[in-house]
TITI-866891 format. One record per atom (N, C-alpha, C, O, CB): residue number from 1; residue in one letter; chain; atom name; x, y, z. Coordinates in pm, whole numbers, plus 50000, padded with zeros to 5 digits. Glycine has a CB too. Layout:
BEGIN
k:r:c:a:c1:c2:c3
NUM:A:A:CA:X:Y:Z .
...
END
This chain:
BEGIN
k:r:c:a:c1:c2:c3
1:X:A:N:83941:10182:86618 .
1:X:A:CA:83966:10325:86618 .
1:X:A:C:83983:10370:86762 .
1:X:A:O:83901:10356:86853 .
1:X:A:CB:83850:10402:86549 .
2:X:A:N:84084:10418:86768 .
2:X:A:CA:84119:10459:86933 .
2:X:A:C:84113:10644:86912 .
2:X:A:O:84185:10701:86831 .
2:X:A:CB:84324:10384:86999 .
3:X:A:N:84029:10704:86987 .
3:X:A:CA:84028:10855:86993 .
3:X:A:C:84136:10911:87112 .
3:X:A:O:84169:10853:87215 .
3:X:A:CB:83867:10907:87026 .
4:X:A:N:84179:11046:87063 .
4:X:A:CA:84263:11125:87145 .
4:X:A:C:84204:11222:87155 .
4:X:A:O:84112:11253:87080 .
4:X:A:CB:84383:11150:87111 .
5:X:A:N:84248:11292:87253 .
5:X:A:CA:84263:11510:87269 .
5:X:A:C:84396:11524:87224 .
5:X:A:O:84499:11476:87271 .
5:X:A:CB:84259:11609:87469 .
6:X:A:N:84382:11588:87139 .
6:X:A:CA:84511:11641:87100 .
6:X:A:C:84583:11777:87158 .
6:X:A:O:84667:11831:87087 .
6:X:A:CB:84496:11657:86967 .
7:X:A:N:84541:11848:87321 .
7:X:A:CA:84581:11912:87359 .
7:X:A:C:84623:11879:87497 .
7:X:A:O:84537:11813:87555 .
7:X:A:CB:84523:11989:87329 .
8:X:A:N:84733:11906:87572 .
8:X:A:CA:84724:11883:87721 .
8:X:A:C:84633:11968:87780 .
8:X:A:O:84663:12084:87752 .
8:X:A:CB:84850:11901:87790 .
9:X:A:N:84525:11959:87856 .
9:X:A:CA:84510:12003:87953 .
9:X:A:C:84556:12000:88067 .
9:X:A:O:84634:11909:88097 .
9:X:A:CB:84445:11993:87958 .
10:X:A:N:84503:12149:88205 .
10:X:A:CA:84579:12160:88316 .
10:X:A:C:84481:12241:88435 .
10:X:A:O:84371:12296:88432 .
10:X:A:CB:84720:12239:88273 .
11:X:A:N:84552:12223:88505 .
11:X:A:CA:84381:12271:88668 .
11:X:A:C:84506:12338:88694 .
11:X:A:O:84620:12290:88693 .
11:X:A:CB:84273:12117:88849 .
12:X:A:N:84457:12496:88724 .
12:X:A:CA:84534:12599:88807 .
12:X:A:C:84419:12629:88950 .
12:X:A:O:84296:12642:88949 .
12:X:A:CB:84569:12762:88694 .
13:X:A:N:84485:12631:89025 .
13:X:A:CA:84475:12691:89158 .
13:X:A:C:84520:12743:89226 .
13:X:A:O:84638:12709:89232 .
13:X:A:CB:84462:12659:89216 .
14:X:A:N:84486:12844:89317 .
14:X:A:CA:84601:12896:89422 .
14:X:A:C:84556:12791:89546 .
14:X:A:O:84455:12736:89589 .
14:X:A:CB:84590:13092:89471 .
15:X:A:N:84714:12804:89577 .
15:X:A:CA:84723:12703:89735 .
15:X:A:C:84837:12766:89798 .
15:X:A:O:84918:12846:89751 .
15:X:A:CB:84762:12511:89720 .
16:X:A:N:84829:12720:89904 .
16:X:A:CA:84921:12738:90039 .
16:X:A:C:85079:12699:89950 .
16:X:A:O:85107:12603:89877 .
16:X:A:CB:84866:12598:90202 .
17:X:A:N:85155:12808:89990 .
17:X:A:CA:85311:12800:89928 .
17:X:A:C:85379:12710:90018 .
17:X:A:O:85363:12731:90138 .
17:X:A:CB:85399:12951:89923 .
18:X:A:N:85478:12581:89971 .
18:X:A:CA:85502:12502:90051 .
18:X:A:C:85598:12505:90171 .
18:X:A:O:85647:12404:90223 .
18:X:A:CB:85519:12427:89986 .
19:X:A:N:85623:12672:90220 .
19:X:A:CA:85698:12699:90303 .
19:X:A:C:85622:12759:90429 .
19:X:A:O:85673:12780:90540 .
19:X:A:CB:85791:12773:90244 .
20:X:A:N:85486:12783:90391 .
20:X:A:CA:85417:12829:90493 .
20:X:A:C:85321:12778:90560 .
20:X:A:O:85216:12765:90496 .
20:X:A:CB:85382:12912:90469 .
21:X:A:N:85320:12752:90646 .
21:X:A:CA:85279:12691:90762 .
21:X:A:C:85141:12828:90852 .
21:X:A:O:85062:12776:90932 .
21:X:A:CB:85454:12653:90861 .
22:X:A:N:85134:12911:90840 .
22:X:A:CA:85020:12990:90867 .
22:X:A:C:84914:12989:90753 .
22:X:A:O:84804:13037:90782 .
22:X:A:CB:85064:13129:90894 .
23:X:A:N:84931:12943:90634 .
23:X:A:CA:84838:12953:90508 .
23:X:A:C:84872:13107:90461 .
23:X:A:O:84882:13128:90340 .
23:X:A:CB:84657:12926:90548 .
24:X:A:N:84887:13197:90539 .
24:X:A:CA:84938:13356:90503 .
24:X:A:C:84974:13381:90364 .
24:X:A:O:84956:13499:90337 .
24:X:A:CB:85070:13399:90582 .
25:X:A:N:85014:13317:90275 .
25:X:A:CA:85117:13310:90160 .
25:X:A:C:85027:13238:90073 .
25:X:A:O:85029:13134:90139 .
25:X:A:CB:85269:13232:90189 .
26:X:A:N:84940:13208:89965 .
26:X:A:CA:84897:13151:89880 .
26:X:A:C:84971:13178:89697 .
26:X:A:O:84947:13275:89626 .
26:X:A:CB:84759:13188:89913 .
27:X:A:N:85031:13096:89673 .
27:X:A:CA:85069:13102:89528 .
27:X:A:C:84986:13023:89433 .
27:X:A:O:84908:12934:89468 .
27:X:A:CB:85205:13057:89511 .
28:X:A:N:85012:13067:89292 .
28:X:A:CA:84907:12981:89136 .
28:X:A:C:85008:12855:89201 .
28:X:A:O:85128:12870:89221 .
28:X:A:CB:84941:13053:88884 .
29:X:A:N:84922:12715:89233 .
29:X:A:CA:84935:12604:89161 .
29:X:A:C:84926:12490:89023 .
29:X:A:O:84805:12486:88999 .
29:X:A:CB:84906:12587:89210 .
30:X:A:N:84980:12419:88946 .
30:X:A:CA:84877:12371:88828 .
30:X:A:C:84936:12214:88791 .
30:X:A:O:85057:12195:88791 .
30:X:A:CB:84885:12492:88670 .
31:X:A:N:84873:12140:88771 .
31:X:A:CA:84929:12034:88693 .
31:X:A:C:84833:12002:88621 .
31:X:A:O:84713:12019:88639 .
31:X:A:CB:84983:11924:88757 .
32:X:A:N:84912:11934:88501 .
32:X:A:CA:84886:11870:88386 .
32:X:A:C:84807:11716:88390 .
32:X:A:O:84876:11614:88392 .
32:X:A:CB:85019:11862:88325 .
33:X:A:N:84670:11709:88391 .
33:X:A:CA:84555:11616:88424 .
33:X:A:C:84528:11511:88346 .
33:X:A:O:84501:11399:88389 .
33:X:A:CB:84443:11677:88429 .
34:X:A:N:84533:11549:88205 .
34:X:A:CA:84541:11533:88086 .
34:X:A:C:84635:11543:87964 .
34:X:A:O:84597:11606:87866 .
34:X:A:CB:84476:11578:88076 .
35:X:A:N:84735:11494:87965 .
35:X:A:CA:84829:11508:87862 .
35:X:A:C:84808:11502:87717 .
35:X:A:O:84809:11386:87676 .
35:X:A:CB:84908:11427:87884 .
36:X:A:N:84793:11573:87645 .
36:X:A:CA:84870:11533:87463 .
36:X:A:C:84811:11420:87415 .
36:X:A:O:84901:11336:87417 .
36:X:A:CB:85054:11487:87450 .
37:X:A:N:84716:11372:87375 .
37:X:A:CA:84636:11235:87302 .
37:X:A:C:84649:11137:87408 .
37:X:A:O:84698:11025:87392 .
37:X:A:CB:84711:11167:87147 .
38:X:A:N:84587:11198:87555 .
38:X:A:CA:84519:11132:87631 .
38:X:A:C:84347:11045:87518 .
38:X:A:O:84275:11089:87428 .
38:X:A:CB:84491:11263:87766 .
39:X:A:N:84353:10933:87583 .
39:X:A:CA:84222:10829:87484 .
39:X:A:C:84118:10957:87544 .
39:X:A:O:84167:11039:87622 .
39:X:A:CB:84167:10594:87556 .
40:X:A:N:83988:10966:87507 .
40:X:A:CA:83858:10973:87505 .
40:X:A:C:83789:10906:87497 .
40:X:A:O:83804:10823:87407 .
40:X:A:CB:83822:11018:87453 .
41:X:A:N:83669:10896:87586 .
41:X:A:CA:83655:10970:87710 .
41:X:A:C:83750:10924:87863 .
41:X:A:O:83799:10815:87889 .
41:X:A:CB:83496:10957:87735 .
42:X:A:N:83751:11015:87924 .
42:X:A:CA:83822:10906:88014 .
42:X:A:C:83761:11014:88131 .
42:X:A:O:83666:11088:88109 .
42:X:A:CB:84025:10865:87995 .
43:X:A:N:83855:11006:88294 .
43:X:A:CA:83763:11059:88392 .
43:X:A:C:83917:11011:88490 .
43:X:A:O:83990:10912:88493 .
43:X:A:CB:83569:10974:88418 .
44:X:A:N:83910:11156:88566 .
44:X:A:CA:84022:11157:88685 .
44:X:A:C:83930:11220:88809 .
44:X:A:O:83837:11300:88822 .
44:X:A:CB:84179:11268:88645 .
45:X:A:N:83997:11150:88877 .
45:X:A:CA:83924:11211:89021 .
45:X:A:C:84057:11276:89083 .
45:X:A:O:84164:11225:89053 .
45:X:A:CB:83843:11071:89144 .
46:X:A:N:84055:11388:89170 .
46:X:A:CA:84115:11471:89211 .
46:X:A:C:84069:11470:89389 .
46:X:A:O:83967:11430:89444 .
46:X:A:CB:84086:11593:89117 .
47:X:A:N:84167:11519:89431 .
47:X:A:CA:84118:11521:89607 .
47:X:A:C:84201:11649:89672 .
47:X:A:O:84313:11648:89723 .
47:X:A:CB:84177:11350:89709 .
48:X:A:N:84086:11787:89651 .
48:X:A:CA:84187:11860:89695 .
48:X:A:C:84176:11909:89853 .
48:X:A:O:84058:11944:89864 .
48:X:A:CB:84194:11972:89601 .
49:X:A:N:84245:11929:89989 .
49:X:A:CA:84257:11966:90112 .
49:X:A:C:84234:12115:90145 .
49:X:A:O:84319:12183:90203 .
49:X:A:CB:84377:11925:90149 .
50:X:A:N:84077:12176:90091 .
50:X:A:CA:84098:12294:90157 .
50:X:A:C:83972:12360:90273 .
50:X:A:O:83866:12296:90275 .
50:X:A:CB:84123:12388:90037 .
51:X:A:N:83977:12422:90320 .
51:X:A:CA:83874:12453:90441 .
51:X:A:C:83816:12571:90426 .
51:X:A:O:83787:12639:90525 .
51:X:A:CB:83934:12457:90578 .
52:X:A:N:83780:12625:90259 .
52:X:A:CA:83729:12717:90254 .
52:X:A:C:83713:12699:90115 .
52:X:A:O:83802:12639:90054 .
52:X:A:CB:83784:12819:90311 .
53:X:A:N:83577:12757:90035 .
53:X:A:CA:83548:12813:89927 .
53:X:A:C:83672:12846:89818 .
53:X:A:O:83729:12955:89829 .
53:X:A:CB:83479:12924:89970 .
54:X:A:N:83720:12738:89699 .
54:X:A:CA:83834:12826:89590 .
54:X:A:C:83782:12798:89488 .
54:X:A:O:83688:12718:89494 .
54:X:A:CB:83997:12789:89576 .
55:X:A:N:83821:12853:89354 .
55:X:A:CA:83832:12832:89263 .
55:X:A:C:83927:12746:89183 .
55:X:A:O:84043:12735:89222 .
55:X:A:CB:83822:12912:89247 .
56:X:A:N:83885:12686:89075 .
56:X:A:CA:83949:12550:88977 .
56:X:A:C:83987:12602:88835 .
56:X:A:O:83894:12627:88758 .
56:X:A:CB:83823:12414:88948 .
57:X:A:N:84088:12618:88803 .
57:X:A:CA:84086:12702:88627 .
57:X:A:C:84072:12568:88556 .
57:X:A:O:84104:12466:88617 .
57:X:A:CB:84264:12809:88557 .
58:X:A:N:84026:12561:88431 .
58:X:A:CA:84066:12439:88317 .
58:X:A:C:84153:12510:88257 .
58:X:A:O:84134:12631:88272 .
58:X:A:CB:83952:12375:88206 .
59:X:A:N:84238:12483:88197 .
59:X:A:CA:84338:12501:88120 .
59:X:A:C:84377:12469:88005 .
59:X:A:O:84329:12357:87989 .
59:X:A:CB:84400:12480:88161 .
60:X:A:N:84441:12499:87903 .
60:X:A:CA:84527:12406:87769 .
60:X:A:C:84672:12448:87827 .
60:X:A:O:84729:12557:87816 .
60:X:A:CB:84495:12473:87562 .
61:X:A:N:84718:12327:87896 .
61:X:A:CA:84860:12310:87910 .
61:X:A:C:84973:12403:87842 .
61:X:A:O:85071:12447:87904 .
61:X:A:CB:84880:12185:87866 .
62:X:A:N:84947:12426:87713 .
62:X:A:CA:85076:12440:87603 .
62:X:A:C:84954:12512:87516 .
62:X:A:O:84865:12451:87456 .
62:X:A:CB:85177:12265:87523 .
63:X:A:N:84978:12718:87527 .
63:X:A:CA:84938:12779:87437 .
63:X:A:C:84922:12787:87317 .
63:X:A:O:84815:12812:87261 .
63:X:A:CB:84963:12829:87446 .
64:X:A:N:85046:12764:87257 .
64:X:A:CA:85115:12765:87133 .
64:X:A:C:85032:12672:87037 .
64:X:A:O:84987:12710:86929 .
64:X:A:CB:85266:12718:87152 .
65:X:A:N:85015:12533:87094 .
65:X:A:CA:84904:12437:87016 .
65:X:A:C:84774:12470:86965 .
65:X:A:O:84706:12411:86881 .
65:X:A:CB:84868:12338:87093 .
66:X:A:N:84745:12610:87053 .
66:X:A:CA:84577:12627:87007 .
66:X:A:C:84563:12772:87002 .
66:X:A:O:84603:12849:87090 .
66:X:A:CB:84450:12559:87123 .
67:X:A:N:84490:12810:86871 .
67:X:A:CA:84456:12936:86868 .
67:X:A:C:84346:12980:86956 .
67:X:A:O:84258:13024:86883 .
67:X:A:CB:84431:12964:86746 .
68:X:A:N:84312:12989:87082 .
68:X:A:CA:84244:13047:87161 .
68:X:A:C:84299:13069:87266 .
68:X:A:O:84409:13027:87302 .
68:X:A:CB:84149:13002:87176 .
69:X:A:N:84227:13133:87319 .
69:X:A:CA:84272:13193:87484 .
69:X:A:C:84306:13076:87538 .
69:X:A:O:84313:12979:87463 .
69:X:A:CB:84148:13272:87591 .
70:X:A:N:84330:13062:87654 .
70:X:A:CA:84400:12944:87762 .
70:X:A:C:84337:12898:87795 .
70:X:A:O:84323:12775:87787 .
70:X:A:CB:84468:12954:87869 .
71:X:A:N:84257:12989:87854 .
71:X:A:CA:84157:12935:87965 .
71:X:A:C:84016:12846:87897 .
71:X:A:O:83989:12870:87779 .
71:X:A:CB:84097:13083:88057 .
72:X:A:N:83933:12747:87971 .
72:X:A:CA:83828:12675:87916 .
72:X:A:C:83792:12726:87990 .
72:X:A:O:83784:12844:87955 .
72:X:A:CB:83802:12551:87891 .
73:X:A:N:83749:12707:88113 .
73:X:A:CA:83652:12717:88204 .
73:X:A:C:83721:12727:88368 .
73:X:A:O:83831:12682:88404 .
73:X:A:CB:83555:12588:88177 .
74:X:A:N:83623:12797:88448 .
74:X:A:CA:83679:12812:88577 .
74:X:A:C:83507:12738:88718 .
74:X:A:O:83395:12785:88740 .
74:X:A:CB:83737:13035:88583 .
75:X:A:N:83562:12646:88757 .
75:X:A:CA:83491:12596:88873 .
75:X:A:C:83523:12624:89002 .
75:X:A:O:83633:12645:89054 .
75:X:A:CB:83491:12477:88871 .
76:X:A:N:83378:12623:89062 .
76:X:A:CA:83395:12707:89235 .
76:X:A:C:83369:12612:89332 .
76:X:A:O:83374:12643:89451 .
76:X:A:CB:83275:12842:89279 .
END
């Protein structure tokens, strides 16, 4: 028996827009961590570059798949 998630998950963040070079400019970043009947359990490590205090959204990738809000959870 092999288990899935049957939803994509996704990490939103704001980060530095890739044209700016002062940091001045921050836009939503997000990618998809977890895809669509990714196995269970499994575990990604992430490495993000910043020099100050942000926030992490969890996400469901693709609304439409799930009757709830978007959002799971948000980390600081």
């Amino acid at each position: 028996v092999n288990e899935s998630f049957p939803f994509s998950i996704a990490l939103s963040w704001k980060g530095a827009a890739p044209d700016s070079e002062n940091g001045a400019i921050e836009q939503q970043q997000s990618t998809v961590v977890f895809p669509k009947g990714n196995p269970i359990p499994s575990v990604k490590a992430l490495t993000f570059y910043r020099h100050s205090t942000f926030d992490v959204d969890v996400v469901y990738a693709d609304v439409s798949e799930v009757q709830s809000p978007a959002k799971i959870s948000t980390y600081t």
